[in-house]
N, C-alpha and C positions, 0 to 999 in steps of 0.2 A: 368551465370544465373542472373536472374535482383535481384537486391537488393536492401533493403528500409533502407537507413543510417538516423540517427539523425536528423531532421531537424535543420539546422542553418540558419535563419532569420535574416534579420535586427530587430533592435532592432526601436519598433513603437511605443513605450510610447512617451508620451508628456511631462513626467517629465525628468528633468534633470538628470542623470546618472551618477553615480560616477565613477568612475577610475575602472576598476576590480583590485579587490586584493580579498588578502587571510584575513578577519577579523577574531577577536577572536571568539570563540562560545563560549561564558560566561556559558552557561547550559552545555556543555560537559565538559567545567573544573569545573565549580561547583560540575558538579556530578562526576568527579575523585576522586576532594579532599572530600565528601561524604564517599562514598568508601572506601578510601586509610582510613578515620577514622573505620570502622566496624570492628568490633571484626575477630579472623582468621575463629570462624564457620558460618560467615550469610553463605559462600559458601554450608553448610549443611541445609540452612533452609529447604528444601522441602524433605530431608533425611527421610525416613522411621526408623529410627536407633537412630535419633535424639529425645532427650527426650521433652514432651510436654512442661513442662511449659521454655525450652529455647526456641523453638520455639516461642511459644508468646513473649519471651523479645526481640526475634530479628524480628518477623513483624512486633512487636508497633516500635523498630527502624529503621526499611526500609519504615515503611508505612508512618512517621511523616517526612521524610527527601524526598520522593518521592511525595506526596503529595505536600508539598512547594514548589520544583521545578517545578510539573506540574501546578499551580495555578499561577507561576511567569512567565514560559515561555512557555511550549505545555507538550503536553503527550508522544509526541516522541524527543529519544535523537538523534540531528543533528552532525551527523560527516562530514570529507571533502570529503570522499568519495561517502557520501549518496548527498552533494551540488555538487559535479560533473558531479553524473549523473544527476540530476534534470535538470544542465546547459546543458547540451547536447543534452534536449530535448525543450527547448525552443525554442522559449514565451510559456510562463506557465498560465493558470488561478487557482487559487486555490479556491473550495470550504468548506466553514467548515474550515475558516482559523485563529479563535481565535482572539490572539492577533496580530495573523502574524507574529510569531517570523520567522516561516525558512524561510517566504519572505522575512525578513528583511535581512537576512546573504546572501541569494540569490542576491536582489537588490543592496549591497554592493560587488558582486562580478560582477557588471553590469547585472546582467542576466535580462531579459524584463520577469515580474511576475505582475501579476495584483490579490487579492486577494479582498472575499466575507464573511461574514457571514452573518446571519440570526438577530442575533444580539451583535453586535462588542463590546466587553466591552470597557471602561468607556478609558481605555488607554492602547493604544496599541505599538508594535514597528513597526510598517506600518501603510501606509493609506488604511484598511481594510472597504470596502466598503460594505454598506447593500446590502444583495445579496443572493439568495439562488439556488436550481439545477436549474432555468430558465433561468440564466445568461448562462448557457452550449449549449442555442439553438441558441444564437447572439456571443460566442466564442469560437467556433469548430475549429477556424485555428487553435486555440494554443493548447496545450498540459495539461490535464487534469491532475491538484496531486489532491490525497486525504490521509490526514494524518487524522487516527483515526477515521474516518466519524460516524462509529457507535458506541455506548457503548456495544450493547449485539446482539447476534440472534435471529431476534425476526420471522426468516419466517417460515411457515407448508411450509417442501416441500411437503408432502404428497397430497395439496390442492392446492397450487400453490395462497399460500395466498398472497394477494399486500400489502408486507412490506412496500412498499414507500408511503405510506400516513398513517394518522389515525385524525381520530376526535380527541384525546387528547390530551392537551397542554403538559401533562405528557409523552407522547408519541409520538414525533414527526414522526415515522415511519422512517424510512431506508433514511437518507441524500443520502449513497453511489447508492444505487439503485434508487432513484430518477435522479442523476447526468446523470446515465450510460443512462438510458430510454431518457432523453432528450438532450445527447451531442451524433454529430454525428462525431469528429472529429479521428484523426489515432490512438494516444497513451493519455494510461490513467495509471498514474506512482502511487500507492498506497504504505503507508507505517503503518506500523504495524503487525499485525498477522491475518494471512489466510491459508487455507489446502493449497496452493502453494509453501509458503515459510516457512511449518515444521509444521501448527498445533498449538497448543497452549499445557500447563502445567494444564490447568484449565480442568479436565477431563468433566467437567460440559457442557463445550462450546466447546468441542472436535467433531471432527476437522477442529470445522472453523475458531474458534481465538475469541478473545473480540474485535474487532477493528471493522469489516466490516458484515453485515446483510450478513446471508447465500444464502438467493436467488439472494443478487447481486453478489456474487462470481459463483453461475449456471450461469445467465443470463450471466457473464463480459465471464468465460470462453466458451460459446456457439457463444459467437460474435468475442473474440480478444484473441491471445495468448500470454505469456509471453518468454519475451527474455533475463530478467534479475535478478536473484532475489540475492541481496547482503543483509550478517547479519548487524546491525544495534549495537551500544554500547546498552547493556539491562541490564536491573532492575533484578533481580535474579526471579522475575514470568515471564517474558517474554522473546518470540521468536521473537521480533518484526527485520522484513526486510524491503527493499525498495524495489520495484517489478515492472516491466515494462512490459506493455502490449502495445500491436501491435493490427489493428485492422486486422482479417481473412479476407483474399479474399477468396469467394465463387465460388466452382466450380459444377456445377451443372450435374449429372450423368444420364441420360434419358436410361430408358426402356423399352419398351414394354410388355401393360400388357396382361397379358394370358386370352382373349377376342375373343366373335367373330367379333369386332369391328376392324381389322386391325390397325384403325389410333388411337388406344388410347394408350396414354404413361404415366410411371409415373416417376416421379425426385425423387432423392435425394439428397441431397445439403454434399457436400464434403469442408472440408477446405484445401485452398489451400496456402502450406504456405512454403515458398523457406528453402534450405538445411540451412543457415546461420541464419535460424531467429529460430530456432531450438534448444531447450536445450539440454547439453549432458544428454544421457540417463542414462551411470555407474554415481551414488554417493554411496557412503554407509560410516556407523558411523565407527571412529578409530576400535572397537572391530573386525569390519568385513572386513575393506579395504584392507588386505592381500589377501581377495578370488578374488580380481579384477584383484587381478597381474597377468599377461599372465606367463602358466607354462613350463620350459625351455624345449626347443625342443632336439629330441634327434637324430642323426643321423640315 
């Protein structure tokens, strides 16, 4: 059965390319040794059980040390195996790419990444180019990330309202749902939290995550399905994953409608989508993973 592997590209930047290696990721040991300082209950912050006012002393210290990190490098924590896959899927364009840190850990591992925002702060760890979802309609060959693209869900699906604009400078509308409308390419690799990859903690924004506009995740899964979703190193409020989408091939199922017109037909559009690109169906959490186990056969 035909299958759609990783694309591997030459490498088409015009900048000179470093050696691939393995660089340090400064934010993923920063935020060990973060960590490895907390008291033994942040693990209980979100505890029911937990008494209120330690709860507040241990959000003001996860929030004041989470904050700092996200302001110095990105919102999401980079591990090797979240920069693996990314590699695998290149040339990459990144939209909503900050400061560009995970281009930067990318591009020191050779990976060909070209990165955009809207507006690049003052200094960055790449050269992050003004750019916003229009760039996706001139670099579809490459491979679309989007780390964090949204802050909240702002769509009615009820209405089928277009998150991806707004008149407010306050409100930029949906980066991620903008991207997806105007990139026509095969994979769109997203990182953070989505109903894909577990939901969120935040029962507020349940369950589509703080990361990604809700109506880009209907529209992303109507058009491409995912093939990968790996957890990610997380803050004690999040689920955040790395998640790789395929774009559907469309199979088209013809009719005949019940007419007395003989020749009239109607479609429905099917996704066509090979055995290997396919997630396994059994997961379930430790409490329940013993009902998966096949029960011994008996003569």
């Amino acid at each position: 059965m035909e299958t759609r592997q990783p694309p591997r590209k030459k490498n088409r930047s015009s900048r000179p390319q470093p050696a691939p290696g393995k660089a340090r990721i400064a934010m993923l040991e920063t935020y060990k040794a973060v960590a490895a300082s907390w008291p033994p209950d942040m693990n209980r912050l979100l505890s029911s059980t937990l008494d209120a006012e330690r709860r507040a002393e241990l959000w003001e210290l996860m929030a004041e040390s989470g904050d700092r990190l996200r302001r110095e490098y990105a919102w999401a924590l980079p591990d090797e195996r979240a920069l693996r896959v990314l590699e695998a899927y290149a040339p990459l364009v990144e939209v909503g790419a900050g400061k560009g840190y995970w281009a930067s850990l990318l591009h020191a591992r050779g990976v060909d990444v070209v990165a955009f925002d809207a507006k690049p702060p003052p200094k960055c760890y790449f050269d992050v180019k003004v750019g916003g979802p229009e760039v996706c309609e001139h670099l579809s060959d490459r491979s679309l990330f989007l780390c964090y693209p949204d802050d909240a869900c702002r769509a009615d699906l009820d209405d089928k309202e277009d998150s991806s604009k707004s008149d407010s400078e306050e409100d930029p509308g949906s980066l991620a749902l903008a991207c997806l409308r105007a990139y026509e390419g095969e994979a769109i690799i997203v990182v953070g939290e989505s109903v894909c990859s577990g939901g969120t903690l935040s029962l507020a924004q349940a369950p589509w995550g703080r990361s990604c506009d809700s109506l880009f995740q209907v529209e992303l899964a109507q058009s491409f399905h995912p093939v990968l979703v790996a957890a990610l190193p997380r803050w004690p409020l999040s689920r955040d994953c790395i998640v790789v989408w395929l774009r559907t091939r469309v199979c088209p199922v013809v009719f005949e409608k019940e007419s007395d017109d003989d020749s009239e037909t109607d479609a429905m559009l099917w996704g066509d989508i090979p055995e290997s690109e396919v997630l396994a169906a059994d997961c379930a959490a430790p409490c329940a993973r013993h009902l998966l186990v096949k029960p011994p056969t008996y003569a």
